[in-house]
C-alpha positions, 0 to 999 in steps of 0.5 A: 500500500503506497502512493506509487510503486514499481516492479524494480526485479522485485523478489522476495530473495529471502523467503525463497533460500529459506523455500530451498531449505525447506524443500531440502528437507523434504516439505511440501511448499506453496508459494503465494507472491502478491507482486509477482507480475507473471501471475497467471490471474493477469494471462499476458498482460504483463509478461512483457516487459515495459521498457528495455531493461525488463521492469514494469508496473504492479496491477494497482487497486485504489483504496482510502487513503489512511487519515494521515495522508488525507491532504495529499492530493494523490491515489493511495494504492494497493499494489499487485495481485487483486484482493479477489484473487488473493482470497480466490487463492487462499480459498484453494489452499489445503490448511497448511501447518506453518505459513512463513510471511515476509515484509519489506520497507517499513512503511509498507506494514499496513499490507503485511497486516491486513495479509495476515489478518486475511491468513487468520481467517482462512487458517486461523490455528495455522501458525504465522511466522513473520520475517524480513526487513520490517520485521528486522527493523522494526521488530517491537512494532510486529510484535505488538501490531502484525497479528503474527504469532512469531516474529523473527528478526534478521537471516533466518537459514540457519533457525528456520527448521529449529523454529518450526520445530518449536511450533509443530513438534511433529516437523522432521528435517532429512538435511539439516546439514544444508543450513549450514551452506552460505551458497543456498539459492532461492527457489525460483522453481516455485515461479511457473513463469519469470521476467527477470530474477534478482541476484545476491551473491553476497550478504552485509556490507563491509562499509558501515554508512551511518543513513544504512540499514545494511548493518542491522540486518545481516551483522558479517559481510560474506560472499557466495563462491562464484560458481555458485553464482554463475551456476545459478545465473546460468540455470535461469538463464536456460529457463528463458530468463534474460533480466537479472538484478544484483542485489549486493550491497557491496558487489564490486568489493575485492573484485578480483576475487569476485564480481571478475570472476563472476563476470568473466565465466558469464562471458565465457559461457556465453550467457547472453542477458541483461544485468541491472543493479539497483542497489548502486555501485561505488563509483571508486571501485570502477576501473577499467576492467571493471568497466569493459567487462559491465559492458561485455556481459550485457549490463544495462541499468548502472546505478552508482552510489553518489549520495551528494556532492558535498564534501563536507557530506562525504567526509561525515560520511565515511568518504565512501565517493569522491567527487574526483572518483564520480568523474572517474567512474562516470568516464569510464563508463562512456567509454564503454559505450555506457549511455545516459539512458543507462547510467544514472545516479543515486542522490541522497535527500532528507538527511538531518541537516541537509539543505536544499541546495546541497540536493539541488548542487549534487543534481547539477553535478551529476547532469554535467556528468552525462548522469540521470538522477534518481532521488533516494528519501533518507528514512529515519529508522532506530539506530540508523538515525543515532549513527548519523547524529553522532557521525555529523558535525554538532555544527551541522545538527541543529539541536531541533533536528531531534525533535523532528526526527527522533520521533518519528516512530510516535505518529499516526504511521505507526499507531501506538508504537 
């Protein structure tokens, strides 16, 4: 439920490597994805997808706008499958005796509740075990407010069978030594039909950028084998898949022992795909090679992680991106032949104590770079928001900027928090 929202490769990574484990260990899976464009309720409607790089627009239903929002002049949605079908579904289900339910952003928490309160209706003794990043940064508030009987912070591989054990006795892993595996992939097998699949082939992130929530939600940085990788590009692939998202939070990190060897076995096996990256690259860890090779491998949706143009802002946050290293990264790319239509930037708004020029400065920079922009809103989350304090300048923190922020988890969003 949004005032917009927009299919970026979207899957839920997450629930889908615990779907692998549990279908390891010999459990009989159903999988309902509510933003699964490909659905078989929406026929073809939406198999093709919108633009060259494979994403595409979620069928949207509008609803009443939640009493917060009631100025805004826009249409508050719910996004994807249509409630009918959602109902139509649960109704041909077999009573299950776990439903495991994932959640993204925060703010998307009012459609996790009314999901689990329609769960409840059709299975109302199935217990409901929720998880993901909702759950993990926001884990008080779905323990109070979700309606699941379980809520389960952070990555779950490696507690998903003693968890359901717990909650039915009766459970009995065969492979339980599989959890142990830091190279499961998901079950896209669940999917009769995929446009495109989202990729991570790592977890955490060695930076520690104090607006990022990165940290809280997978505490240690560590990577799946390339092969691993590369195997399971290549499985898809032959699947019929030609969109694939990294999802890494730090994909070119120690890239000679990495994302090179990932990229250079999908050339010599002649995997012939698009490859995007949403969560942004640093622009510092682009060379040359890096850059032929993007292009070689068929990368077509370059996002770098800019920020901001400021350098004060830069140094207060961990000198991450230079400006010199922007200017780099975007001239190599070019070189390679990389357009405007393919590269764009992330520039950071609403941090505490940003003014508007600085976005507006920052914008400007990255236009005469040849760069589209793409806004990314900071979101003040706990923790998050107390690095950042403690990271800025007291000069650039106005002592107010507590009393705007510091807050944020006691409004009408988030009731009774």
């Amino acid at each position: 439920m949004d005032f917009a929202a927009y299919d970026f490769w979207i899957k839920p990574i997450g629930l889908l490597i615990l779907a692998r484990i549990l279908h390891e260990n010999g459990f009989r899976l159903s999988l309902l994805d509510c933003l699964n464009r490909c659905d078989p309720a929406f026929g073809t409607e939406n198999l093709k997808p919108e633009f060259f790089n494979g994403t595409g627009q979620f069928h949207r239903e509008t609803i009443q706008k939640p009493d917060l929002f009631s100025s805004v002049p826009r249409r508050f949605s719910r996004y994807g499958l249509p409630l009918a079908v959602v109902q139509q579904r649960l109704s041909q289900l077999p009573c299950p005796d776990a439903i495991l339910v994932t959640s993204g952003m925060t703010y998307w928490y009012p459609g996790v509740i009314e999901m689990i309160q329609r769960l409840k209706m059709f299975f109302p003794r199935t217990p409901v075990i929720l998880g993901g990043i909702y759950a993990s940064l926001c884990t008080d508030h779905a323990r109070r407010k979700s309606g699941a009987d379980l809520v389960i912070p952070g990555e779950g591989e490696a507690r998903i069978l003693e968890i359901l054990e717990s909650v039915n006795p009766s459970f009995c892993p065969i492979n339980q030594h599989a959890v142990l595996s830091s190279d499961i992939p998901p079950l896209y097998e669940l999917y009769p039909r995929m446009i495109s699949a989202a990729i991570l082939t790592s977890r955490g992130c060695p930076n520690q950028c104090p607006f990022c929530a990165s940290q809280l939600l997978s505490s240690t940085f560590r990577r799946r084998s390339p092969d691993h990788v590369v195997n399971e590009i290549e499985t898809l692939y032959h699947r019929g898949i030609r969109h694939f998202a990294f999802y890494d939070d730090a994909l070119l990190f120690d890239s000679s022992d990495h994302i090179i060897p990932i990229l250079e076995a999908i050339q010599n096996r002649q995997i012939d795909t698009g490859f995007h990256t949403p969560n942004g690259l640093q622009p510092g860890l682009i060379d040359e090679r890096i850059a032929r090779l993007m292009r070689k491998t068929g990368f077509r949706s370059v996002r770098l992680s800019f920020e901001s143009s400021d350098e004060n802002r830069q140094l207060s946050m961990g000198m991450k991106v230079s400006n010199d290293e922007m200017i780099q990264a975007s001239k190599l790319l070019q070189k390679q032949g990389f357009s405007a239509r393919e590269l764009a930037c992330y520039v950071l708004t609403g941090l505490p104590g940003q003014k508007r020029e600085e976005v507006l400065e920052s914008i400007l920079f990255s236009y005469d770079l040849g760069m589209r922009v793409s806004l990314a809103a900071y979101s003040p989350i706990p923790d998050c928001y107390r690095a950042i304090r403690i990271q800025l300048p007291p000069e650039r923190f106005p002592r107010t900027m507590h009393a705007r922020y510091g807050s944020v988890f006691q409004n009408p969003v988030l009731p009774n928090a």
